[in-house]
Structures are given as C-alpha cells and as structure tokens.
N, C-alpha and C positions, 0 to 999 in steps of 0.2 A: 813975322806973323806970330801973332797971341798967342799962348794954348788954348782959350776958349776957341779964336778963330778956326784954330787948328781943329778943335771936335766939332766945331760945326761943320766944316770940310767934312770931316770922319764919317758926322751924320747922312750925308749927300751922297757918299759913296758909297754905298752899297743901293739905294734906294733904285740903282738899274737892275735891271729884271735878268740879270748875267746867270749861267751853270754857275756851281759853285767851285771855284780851284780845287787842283787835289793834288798836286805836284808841286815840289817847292820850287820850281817855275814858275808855273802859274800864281803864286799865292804873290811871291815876290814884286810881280808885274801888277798883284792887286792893290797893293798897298800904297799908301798918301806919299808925298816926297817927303815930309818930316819923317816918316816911321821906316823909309825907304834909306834916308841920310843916317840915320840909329842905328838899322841890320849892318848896313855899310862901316861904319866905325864899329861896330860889335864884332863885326869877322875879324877885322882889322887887328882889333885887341884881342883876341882869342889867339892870332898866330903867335901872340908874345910869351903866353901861356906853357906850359910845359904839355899841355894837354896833345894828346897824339890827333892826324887828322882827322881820324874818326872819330872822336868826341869830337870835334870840335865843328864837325858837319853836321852829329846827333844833336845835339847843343841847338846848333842855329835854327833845325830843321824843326824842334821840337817847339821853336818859339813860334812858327811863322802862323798854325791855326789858330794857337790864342790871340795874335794878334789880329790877324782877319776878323776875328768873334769881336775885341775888343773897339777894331772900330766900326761896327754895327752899333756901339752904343755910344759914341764918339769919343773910346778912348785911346790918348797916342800912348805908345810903346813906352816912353816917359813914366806916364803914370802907370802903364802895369808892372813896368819891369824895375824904376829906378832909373837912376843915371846909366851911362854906359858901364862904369868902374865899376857901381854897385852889383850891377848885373853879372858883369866877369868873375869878379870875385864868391857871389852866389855861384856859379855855376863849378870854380876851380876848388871851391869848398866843397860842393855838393850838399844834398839836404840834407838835414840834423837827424840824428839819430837819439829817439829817447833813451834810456836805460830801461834794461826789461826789468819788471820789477820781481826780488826775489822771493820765495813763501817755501823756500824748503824749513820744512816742518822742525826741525832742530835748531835752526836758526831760529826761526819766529820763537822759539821754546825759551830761548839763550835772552833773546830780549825782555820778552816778557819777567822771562826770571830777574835781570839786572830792574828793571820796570819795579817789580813789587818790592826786592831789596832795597833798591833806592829811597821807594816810597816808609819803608820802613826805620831806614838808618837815618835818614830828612826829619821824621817823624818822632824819634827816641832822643836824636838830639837836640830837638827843640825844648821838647817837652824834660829832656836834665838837666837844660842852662837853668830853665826857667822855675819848676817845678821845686821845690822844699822838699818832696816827697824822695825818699834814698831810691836811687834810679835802679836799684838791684829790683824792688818792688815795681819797677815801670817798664820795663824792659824785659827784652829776652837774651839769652848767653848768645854770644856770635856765632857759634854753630847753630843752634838750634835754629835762628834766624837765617841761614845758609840753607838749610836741610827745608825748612819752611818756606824759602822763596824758591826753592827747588822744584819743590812737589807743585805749588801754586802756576808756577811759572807753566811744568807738563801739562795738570791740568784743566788751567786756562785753555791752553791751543788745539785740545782735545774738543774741550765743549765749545769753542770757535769753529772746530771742524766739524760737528755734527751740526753747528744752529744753519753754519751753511756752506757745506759742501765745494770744493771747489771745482768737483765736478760736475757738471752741470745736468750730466746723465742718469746722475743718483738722488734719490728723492731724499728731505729733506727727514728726518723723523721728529715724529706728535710731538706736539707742545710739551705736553702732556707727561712723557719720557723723558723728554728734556729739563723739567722740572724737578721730576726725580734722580733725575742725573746732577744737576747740578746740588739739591740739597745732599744726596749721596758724597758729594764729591767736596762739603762741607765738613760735613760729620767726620770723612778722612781724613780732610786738614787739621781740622782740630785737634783728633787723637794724634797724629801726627805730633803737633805742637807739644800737646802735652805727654807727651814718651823724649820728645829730643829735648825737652825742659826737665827730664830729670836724670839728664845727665849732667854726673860731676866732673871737675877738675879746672884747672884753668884753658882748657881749649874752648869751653860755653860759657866762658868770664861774660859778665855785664860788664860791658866799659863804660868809660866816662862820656860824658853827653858830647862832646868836643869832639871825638875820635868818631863815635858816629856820624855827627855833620860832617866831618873829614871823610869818611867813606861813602856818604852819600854824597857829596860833590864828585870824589873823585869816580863815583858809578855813572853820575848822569855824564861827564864827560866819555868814560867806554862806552858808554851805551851809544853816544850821538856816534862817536867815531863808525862803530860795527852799524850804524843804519847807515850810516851816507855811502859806509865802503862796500857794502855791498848789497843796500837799495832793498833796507827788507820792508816788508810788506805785509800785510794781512795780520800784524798782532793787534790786541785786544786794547792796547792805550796808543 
C-alpha cells in the first residue's frame, strides 16, 4: 500500500463517531496497521537501546496521542516521526539544548573593548601602509589606545544598559537623559584621549602601520574565540 493510499485509510478512520482513547491501550487498538507495524518495530528497537524500561515505555507512550491527532489528518507515523532508526536515534539523543546566552555585564564590557580596539588597530594600520603622512601624526601611542578602548568599551555597555534594561521590571529612562548621557559620556572620552596622549615614553610608542594590522587580526581572532566560548550576548556590535 502507497503512502497516499495509506492517509486516505488515515482519513476514514477516525470519521467514526468513537470516545476518544486515553490509555495507551486504547490509542494502540486505534491506530491504522501501517502506524500499528511502526510502534511495533519502534519498541522492538528501543530494547537495543541502552535506555532503562521506563524511558522507554515514556518514549512510546508519548508518541501514541500525536499519532492518533496525526491521523485525523492522514498522516502515518512515517511522516511524523521519520524512519524507525531516525526516530530511536531522536529519542536516545534527546531534544537539543540551546546555549543560554551570556550578558554578564564584564563580559559584554571585554568585548566590546577588544570590538573598538580592533576597530582601531584595523584602522591605523591601513591608513600607515597607505598614508605618506608620518603615522606618529595618525595615530595614537598603544597605551593610550588601550586606556581609550577601555573606557569606550565600560561605557558602551553602560549606555546599552540604560537604552534597555534587561530587566524588564525597570523602566526605560527619557530619551532625553539618554542624550545627555551619551554626549556626557563623549566629552569623557575625549578628555580621556587626550590626557593618555600625553603620556611619554616608549610604552605609548605609535608603531608601525604593520604591527597594528598585526594586532588587529590577532584581536578579531580573541574576540571570535571569547564569543563562541562563552556565547556572549547583548554587546553593542
């Protein structure tokens, strides 16, 4: 028999004016002989399983209402569930589990920070390969760019935390503040910039345009690593 033939079967059965099963007796006794021949081979492969017998009774028993529902609209156990194999294997796996996603606030802080270093070090070294201009004048000292995607990086995830809350219990604050807060929170960077730019010595060296792109590869590489390993979440790029 076809599988079309098979759901047109599907469709016929239930069309009697029957209680509805509620015991997995009953439901068993309701079902088509293809979807009958299925549960049949399904228990059969389940005992090969290392599964204890109660899973593997929860297992079967849990399939039996979707299956009655399914052929109500003539589908056989086939199409809901897969092959037999596929089905054991789904069950001896169990369902997927997503990663919960991370947003401790330190974290998100760390990224951000490697985030705007990156974008910086990507940045200075394009512009020394290419540029005629002496890169002392285009550039900032490696500290100072350190201390500078420091501060940007805190606060970014500050004013990410006020635009929206991740509590959901806490109201939001006026545009309005948020405005002021973020040009405030410019003006700091700035000075910022300009106080760790006038520090000497060779620790706030401008380097060469090369060693930058060099730092900025090897940042977007940390960076990707600390997101995937521990699934962060809620920064601002």
């Amino acid at each position: 028999m076809s599988e079309e033939d098979e759901s047109k079967r599907n469709e016929g059965v239930q069309k009697h004016d029957k209680p509805a099963p509620k015991t997995p007796t009953e439901m068993v006794d309701r079902l088509t002989k293809r979807n009958a021949e299925y549960m049949f081979r399904l228990k059969k492969a389940l005992t090969e399983t290392k599964l204890t017998a109660e899973q593997q009774t929860q297992a079967y028993s849990e399939m039996l209402p979707q299956l009655i529902e399914g052929q109500k609209k003539g589908q056989t156990a086939r199409q809901q569930f897969g092959t037999v194999t596929e089905r054991v294997q789904a069950i001896v796996d169990g369902p997927k589990k997503g990663r919960e996603a991370n947003t401790n606030r330190w974290l998100v802080m760390l990224d951000n920070t490697l985030m705007i270093f990156m974008i910086f070090t990507l940045m200075y070294g394009i512009t020394g390969m290419l540029s005629k201009q002496p890169q002392k004048e285009a550039a900032m000292g490696i500290l100072s760019l350190v201390i500078v995607s420091l501060a940007a990086g805190f606060g970014s995830e500050e004013l990410m935390r006020l635009i929206g809350p991740r509590d959901k219990k806490k109201k939001r604050m006026a545009w309005w503040k948020l405005l002021l807060m973020g040009v405030g929170g410019f003006i700091v960077l700035m000075l910022v910039y300009i106080v760790t730019s006038m520090i000497p010595g060779p620790l706030n060296a401008v380097l060469p345009g090369v060693v930058y792109l060099v730092l900025g590869a090897l940042t977007f590489v940390v960076r990707l690593y600390l997101k995937r390993r521990f699934n962060i979440q809620g920064t601002m790029f």
